[in-house]
Chimera marker file (.cmm) of the C-alpha trace (Angstrom):
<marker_set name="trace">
<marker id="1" x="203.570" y="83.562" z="70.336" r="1" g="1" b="0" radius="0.5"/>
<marker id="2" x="205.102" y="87.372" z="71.076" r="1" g="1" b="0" radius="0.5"/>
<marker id="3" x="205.696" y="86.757" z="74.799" r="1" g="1" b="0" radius="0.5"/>
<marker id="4" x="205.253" y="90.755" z="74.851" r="1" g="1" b="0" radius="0.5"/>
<marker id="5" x="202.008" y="90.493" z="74.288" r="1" g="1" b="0" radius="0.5"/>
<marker id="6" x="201.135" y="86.750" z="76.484" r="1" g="1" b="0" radius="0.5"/>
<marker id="7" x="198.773" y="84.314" z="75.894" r="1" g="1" b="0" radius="0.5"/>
<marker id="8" x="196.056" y="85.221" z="74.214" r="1" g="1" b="0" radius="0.5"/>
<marker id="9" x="192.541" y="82.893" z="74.643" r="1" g="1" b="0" radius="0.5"/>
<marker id="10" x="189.508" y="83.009" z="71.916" r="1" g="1" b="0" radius="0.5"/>
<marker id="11" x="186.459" y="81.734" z="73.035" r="1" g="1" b="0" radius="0.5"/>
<marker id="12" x="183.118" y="81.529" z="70.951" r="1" g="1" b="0" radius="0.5"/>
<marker id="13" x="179.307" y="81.653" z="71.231" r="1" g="1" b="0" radius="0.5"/>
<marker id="14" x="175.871" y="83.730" z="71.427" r="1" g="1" b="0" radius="0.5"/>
<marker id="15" x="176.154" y="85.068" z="74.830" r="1" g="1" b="0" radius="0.5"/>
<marker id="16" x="172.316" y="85.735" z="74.572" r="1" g="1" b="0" radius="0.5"/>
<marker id="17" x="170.198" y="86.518" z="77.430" r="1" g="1" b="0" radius="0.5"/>
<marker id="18" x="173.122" y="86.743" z="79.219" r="1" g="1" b="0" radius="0.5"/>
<marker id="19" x="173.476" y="84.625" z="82.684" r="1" g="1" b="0" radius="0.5"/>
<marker id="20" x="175.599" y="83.314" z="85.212" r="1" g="1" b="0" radius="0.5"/>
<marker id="21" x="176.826" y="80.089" z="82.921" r="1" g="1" b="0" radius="0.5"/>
<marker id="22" x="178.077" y="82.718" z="80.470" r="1" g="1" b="0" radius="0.5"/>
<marker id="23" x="180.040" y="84.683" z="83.144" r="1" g="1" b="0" radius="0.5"/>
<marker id="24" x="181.881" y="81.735" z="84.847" r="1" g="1" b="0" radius="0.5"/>
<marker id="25" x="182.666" y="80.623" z="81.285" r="1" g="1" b="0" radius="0.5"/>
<marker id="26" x="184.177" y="83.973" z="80.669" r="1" g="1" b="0" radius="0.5"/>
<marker id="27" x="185.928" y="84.117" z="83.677" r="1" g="1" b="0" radius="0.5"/>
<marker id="28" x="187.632" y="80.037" z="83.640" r="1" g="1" b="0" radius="0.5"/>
<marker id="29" x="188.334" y="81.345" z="79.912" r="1" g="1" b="0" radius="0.5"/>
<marker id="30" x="190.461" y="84.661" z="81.218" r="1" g="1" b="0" radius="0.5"/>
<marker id="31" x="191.642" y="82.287" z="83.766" r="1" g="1" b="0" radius="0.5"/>
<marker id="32" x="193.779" y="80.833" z="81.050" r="1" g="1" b="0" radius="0.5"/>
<marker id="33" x="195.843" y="84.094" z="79.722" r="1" g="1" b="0" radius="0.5"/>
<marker id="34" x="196.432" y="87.513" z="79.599" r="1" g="1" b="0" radius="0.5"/>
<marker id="35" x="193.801" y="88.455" z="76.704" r="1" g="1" b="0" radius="0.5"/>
<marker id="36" x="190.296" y="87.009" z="76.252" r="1" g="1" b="0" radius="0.5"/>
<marker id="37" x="189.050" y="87.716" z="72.710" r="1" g="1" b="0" radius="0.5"/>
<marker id="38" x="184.989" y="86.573" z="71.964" r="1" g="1" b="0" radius="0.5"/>
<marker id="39" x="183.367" y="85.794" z="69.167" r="1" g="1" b="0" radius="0.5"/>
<marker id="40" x="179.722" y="86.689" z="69.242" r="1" g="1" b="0" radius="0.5"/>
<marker id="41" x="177.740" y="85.031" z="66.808" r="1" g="1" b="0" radius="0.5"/>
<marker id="42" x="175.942" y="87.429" z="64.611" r="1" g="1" b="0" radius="0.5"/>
<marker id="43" x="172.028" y="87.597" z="64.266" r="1" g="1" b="0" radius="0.5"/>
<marker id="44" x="171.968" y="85.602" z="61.028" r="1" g="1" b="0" radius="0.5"/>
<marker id="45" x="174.215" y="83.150" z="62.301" r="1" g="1" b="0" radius="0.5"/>
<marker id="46" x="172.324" y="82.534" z="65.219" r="1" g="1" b="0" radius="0.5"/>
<marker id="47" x="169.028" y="82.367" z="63.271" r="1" g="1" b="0" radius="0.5"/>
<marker id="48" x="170.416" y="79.859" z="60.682" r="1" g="1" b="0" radius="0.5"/>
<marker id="49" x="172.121" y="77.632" z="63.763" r="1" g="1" b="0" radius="0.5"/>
<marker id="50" x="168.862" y="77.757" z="65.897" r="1" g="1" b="0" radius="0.5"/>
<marker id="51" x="166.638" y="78.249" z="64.092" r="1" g="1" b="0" radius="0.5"/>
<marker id="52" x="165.488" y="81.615" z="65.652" r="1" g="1" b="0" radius="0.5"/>
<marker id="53" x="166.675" y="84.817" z="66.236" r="1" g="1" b="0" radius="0.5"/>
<marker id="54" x="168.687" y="85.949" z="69.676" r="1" g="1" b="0" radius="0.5"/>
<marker id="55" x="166.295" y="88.060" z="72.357" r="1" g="1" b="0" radius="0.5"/>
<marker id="56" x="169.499" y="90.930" z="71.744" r="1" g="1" b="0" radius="0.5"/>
<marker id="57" x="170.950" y="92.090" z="68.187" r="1" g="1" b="0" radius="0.5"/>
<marker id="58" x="174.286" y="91.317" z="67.856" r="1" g="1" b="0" radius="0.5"/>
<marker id="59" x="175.552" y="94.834" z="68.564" r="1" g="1" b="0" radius="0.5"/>
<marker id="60" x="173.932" y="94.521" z="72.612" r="1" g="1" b="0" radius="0.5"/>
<marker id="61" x="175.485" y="91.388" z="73.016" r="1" g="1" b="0" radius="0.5"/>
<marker id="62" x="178.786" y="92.992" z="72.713" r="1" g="1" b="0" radius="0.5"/>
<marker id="63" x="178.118" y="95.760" z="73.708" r="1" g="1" b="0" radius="0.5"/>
<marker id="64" x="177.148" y="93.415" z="77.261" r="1" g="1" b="0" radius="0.5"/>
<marker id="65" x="180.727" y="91.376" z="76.603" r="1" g="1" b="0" radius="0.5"/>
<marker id="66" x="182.770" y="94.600" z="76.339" r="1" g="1" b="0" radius="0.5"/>
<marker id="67" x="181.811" y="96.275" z="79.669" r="1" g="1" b="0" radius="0.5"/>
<marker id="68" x="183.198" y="92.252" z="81.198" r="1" g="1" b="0" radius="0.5"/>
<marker id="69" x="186.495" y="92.550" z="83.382" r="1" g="1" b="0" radius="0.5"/>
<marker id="70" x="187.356" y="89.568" z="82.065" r="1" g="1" b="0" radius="0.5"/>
<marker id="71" x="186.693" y="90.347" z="78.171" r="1" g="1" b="0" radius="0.5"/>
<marker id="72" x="189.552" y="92.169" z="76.470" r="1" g="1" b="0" radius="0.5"/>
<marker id="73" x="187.933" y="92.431" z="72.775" r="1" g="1" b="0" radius="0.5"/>
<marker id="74" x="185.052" y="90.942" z="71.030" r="1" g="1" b="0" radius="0.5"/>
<marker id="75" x="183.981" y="90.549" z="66.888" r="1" g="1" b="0" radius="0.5"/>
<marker id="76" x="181.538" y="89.298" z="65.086" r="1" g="1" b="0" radius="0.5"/>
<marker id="77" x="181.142" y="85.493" z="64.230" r="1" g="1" b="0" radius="0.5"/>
<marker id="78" x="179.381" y="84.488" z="61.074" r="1" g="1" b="0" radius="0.5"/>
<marker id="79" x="180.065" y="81.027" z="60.453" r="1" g="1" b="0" radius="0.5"/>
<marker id="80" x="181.339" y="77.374" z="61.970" r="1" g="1" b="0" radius="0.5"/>
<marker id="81" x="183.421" y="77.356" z="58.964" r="1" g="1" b="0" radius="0.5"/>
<marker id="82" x="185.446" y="80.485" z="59.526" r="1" g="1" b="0" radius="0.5"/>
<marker id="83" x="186.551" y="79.385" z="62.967" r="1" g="1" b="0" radius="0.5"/>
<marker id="84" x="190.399" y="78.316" z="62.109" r="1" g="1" b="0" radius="0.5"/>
<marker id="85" x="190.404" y="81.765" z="60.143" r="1" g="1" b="0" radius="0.5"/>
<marker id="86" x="188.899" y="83.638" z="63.433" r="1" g="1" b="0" radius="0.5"/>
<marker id="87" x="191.842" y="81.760" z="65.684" r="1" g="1" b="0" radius="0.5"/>
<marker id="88" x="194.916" y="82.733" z="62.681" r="1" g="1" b="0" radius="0.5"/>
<marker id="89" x="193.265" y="86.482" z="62.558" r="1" g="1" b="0" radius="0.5"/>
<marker id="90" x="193.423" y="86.922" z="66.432" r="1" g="1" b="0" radius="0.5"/>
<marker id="91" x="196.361" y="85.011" z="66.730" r="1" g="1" b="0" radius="0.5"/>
<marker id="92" x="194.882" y="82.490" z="69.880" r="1" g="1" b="0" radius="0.5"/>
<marker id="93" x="196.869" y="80.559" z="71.897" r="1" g="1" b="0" radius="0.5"/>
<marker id="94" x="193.882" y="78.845" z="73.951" r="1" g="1" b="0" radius="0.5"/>
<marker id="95" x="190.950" y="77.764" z="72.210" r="1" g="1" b="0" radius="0.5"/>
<marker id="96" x="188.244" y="77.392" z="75.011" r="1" g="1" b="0" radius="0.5"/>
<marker id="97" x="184.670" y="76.121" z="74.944" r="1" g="1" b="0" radius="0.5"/>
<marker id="98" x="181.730" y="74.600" z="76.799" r="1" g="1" b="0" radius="0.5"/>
<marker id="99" x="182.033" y="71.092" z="76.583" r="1" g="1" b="0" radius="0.5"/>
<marker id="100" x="178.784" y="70.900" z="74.611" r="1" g="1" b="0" radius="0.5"/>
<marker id="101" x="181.354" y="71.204" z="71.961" r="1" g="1" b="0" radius="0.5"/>
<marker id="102" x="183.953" y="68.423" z="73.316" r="1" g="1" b="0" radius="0.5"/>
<marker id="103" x="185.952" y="67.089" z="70.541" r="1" g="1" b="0" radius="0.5"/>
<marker id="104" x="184.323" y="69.255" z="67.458" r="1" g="1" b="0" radius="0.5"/>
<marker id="105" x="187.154" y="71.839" z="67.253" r="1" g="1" b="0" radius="0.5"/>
<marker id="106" x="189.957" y="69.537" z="68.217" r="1" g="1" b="0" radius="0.5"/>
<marker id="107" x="191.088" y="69.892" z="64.449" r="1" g="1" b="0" radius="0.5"/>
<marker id="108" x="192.298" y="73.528" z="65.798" r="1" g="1" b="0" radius="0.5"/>
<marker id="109" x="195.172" y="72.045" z="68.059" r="1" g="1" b="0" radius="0.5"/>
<marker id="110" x="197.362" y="72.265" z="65.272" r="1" g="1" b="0" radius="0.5"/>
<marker id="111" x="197.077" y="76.069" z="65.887" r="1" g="1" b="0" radius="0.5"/>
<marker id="112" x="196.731" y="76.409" z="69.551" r="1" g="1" b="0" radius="0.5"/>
<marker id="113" x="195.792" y="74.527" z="72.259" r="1" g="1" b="0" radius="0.5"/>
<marker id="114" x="192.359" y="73.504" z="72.808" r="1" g="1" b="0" radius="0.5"/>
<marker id="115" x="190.182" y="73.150" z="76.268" r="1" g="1" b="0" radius="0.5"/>
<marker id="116" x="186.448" y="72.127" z="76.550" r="1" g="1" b="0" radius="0.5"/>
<marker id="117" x="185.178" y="73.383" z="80.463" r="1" g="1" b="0" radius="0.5"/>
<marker id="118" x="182.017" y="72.021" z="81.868" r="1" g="1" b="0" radius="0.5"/>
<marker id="119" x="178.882" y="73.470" z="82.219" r="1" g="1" b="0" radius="0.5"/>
<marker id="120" x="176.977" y="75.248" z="84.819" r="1" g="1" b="0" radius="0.5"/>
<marker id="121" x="174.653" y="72.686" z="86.021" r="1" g="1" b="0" radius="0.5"/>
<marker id="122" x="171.178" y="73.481" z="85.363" r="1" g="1" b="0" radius="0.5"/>
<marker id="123" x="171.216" y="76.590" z="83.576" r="1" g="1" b="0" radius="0.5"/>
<marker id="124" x="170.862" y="77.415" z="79.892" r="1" g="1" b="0" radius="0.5"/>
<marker id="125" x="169.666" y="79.993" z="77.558" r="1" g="1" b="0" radius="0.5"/>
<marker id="126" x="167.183" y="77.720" z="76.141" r="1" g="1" b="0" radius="0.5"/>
<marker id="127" x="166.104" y="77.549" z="79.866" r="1" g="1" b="0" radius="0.5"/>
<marker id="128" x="166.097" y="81.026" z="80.941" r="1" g="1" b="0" radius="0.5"/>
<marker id="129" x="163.615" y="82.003" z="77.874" r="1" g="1" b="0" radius="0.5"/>
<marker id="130" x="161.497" y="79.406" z="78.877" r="1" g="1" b="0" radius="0.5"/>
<marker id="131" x="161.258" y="80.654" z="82.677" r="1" g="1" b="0" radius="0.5"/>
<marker id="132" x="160.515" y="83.882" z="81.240" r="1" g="1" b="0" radius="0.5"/>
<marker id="133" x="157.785" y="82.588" z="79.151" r="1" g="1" b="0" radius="0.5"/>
<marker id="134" x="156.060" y="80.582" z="81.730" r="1" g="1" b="0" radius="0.5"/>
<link id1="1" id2="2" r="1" g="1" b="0" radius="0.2"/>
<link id1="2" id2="3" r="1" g="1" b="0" radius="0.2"/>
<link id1="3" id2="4" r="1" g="1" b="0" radius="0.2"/>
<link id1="4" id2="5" r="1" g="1" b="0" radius="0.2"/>
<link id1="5" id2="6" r="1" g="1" b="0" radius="0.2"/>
<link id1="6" id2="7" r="1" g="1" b="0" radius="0.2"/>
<link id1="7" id2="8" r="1" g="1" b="0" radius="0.2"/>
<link id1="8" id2="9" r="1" g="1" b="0" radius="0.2"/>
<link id1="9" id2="10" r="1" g="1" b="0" radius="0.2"/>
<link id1="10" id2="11" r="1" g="1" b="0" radius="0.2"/>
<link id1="11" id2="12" r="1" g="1" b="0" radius="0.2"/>
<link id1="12" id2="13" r="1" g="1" b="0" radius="0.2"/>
<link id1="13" id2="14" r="1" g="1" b="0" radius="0.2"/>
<link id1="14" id2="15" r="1" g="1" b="0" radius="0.2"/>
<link id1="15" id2="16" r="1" g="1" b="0" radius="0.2"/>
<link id1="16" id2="17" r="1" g="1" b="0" radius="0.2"/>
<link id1="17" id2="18" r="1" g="1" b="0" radius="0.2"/>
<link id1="18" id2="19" r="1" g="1" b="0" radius="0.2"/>
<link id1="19" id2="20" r="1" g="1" b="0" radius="0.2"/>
<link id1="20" id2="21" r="1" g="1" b="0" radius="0.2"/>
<link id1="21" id2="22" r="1" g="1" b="0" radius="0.2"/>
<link id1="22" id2="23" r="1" g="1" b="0" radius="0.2"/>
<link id1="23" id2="24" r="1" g="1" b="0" radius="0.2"/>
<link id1="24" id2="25" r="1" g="1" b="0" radius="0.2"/>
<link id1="25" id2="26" r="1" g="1" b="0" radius="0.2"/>
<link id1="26" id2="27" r="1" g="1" b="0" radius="0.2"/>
<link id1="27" id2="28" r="1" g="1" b="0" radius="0.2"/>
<link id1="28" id2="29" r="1" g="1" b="0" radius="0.2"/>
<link id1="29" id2="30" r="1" g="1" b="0" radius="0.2"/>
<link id1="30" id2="31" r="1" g="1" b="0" radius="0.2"/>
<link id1="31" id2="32" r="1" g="1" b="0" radius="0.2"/>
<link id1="32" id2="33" r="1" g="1" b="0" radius="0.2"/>
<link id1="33" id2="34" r="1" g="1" b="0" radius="0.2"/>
<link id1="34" id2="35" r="1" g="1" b="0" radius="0.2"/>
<link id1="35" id2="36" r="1" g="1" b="0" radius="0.2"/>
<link id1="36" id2="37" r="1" g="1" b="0" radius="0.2"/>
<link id1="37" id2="38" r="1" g="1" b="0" radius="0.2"/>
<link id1="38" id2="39" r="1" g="1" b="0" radius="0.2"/>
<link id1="39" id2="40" r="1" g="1" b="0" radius="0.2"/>
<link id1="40" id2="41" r="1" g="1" b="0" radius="0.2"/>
<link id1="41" id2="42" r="1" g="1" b="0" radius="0.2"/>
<link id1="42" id2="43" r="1" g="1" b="0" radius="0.2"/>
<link id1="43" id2="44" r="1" g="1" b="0" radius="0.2"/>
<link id1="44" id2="45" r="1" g="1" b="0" radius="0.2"/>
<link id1="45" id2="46" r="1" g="1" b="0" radius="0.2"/>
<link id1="46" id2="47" r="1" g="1" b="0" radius="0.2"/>
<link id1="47" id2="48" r="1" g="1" b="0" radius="0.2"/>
<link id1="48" id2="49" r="1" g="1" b="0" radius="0.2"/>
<link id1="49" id2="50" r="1" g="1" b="0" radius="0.2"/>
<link id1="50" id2="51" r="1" g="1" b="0" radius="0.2"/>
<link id1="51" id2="52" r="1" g="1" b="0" radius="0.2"/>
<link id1="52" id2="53" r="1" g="1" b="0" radius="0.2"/>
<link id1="53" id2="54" r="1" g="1" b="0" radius="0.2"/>
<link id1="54" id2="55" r="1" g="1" b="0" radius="0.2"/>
<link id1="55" id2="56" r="1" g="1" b="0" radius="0.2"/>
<link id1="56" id2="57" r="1" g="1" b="0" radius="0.2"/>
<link id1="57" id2="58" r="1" g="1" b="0" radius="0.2"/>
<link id1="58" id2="59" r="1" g="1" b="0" radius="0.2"/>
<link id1="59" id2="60" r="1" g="1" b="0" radius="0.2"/>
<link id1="60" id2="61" r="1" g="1" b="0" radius="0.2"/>
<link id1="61" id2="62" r="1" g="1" b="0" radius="0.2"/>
<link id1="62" id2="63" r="1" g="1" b="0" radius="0.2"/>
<link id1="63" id2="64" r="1" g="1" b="0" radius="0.2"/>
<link id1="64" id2="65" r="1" g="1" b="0" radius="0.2"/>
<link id1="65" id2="66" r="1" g="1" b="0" radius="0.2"/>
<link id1="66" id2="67" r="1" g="1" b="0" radius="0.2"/>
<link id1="67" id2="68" r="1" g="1" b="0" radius="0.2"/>
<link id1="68" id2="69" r="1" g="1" b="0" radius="0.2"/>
<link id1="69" id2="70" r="1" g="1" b="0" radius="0.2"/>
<link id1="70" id2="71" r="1" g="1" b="0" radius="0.2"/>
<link id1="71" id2="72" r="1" g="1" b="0" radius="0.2"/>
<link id1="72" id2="73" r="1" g="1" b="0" radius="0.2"/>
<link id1="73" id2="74" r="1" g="1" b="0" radius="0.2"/>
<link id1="74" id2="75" r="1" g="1" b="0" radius="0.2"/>
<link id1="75" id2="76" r="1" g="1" b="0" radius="0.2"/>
<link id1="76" id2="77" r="1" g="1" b="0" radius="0.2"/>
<link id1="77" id2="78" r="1" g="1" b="0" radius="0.2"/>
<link id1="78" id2="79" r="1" g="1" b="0" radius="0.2"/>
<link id1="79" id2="80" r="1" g="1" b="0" radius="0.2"/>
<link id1="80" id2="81" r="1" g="1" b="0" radius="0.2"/>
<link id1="81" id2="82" r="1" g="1" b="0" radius="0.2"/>
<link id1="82" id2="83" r="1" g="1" b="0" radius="0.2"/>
<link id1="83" id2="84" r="1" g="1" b="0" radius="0.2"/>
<link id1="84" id2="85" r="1" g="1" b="0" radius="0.2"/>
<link id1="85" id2="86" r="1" g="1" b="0" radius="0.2"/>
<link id1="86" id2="87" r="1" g="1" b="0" radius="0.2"/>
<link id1="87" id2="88" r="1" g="1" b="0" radius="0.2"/>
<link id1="88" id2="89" r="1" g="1" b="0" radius="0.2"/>
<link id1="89" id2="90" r="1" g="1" b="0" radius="0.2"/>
<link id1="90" id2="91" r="1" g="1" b="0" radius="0.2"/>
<link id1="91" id2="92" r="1" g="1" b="0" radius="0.2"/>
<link id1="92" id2="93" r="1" g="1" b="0" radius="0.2"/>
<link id1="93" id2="94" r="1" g="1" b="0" radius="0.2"/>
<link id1="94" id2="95" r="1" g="1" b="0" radius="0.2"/>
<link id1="95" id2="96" r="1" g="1" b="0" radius="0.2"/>
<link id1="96" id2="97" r="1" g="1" b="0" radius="0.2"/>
<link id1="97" id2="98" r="1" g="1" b="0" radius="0.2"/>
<link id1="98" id2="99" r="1" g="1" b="0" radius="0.2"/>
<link id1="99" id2="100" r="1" g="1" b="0" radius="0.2"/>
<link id1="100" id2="101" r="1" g="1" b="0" radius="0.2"/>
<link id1="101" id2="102" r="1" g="1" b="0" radius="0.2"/>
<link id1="102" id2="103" r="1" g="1" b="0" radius="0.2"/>
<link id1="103" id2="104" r="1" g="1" b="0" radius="0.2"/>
<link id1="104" id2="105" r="1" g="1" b="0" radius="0.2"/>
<link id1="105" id2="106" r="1" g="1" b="0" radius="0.2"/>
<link id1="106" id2="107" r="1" g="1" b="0" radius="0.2"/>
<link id1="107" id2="108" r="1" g="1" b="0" radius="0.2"/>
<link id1="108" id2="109" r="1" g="1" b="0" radius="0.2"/>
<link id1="109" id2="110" r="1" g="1" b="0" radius="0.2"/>
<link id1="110" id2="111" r="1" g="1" b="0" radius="0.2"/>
<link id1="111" id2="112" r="1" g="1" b="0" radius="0.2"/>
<link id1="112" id2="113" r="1" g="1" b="0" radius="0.2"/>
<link id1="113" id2="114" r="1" g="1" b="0" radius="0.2"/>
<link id1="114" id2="115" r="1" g="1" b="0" radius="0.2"/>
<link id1="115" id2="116" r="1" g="1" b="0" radius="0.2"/>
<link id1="116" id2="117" r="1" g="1" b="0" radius="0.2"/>
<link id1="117" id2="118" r="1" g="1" b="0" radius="0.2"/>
<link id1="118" id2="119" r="1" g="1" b="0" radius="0.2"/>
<link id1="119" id2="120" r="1" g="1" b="0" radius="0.2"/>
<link id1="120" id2="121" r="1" g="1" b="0" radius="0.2"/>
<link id1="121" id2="122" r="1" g="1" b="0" radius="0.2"/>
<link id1="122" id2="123" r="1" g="1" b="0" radius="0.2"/>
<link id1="123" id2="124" r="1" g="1" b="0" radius="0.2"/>
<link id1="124" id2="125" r="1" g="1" b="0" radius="0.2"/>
<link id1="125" id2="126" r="1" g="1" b="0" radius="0.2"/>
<link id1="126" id2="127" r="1" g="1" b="0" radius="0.2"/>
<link id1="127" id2="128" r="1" g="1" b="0" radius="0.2"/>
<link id1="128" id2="129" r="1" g="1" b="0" radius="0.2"/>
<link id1="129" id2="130" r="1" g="1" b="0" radius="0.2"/>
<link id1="130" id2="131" r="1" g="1" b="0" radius="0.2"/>
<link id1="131" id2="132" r="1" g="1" b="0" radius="0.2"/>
<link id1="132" id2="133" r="1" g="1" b="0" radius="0.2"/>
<link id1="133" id2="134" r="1" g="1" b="0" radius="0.2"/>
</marker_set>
């Protein structure tokens, strides 16, 4: 790590419909270092992992992440498979993600350090859309 430039923390997800579980991830992520880089997952990745398309293209969503305090930089995520690449090209220190993921991307600590935070109770994206729906 260039101590110049500090610790730098990647997180990852859709960030769609964006709510308050999203922000307080954000914010424990930043929490963690001096940089907080996201990767958004783009439209096609988001339709082939859920099956469905996000409410907001790919370009809102960061657009959304960008105007964050607590988000430094943001790019476009197109694949589970790419993630060690993603963490080598932005050069992370901190991996961090919901613990919906515990233990998948522990194979990254070889690379940087990884940290799973908990939830927001009670909220979810899944949630919200249904809420809106009803």
């Amino acid at each position: 790590m260039n101590r110049l430039e500090g610790i730098r923390v990647v997180t990852f997800g859709t960030f769609d419909v964006f709510h308050v579980g999203h922000l307080r991830l954000l914010e424990r992520a930043r929490a963690l270092g001096d940089t907080l880089i996201v990767g958004v997952s783009t439209d096609e990745f988001t339709r082939r992992k859920k099956d469905r398309l996000p409410v907001f293209s790919e370009s809102e969503r960061m657009e959304i992440l960008l105007a964050l305090r607590c988000v430094d930089e943001v790019f476009p995520e197109e694949s589970l498979e790419k993630k060690r690449e993603y963490l080598i090209e932005h050069r992370a220190d901190v991996l961090a993600m919901g613990d919906d993921w515990a233990g998948k991307f522990d194979e990254f600590r070889d690379i940087c350090e990884v940290i799973y935070f908990p939830r927001t109770p009670a909220i979810s994206t899944t949630a919200v859309i249904e809420k809106i729906r009803l």
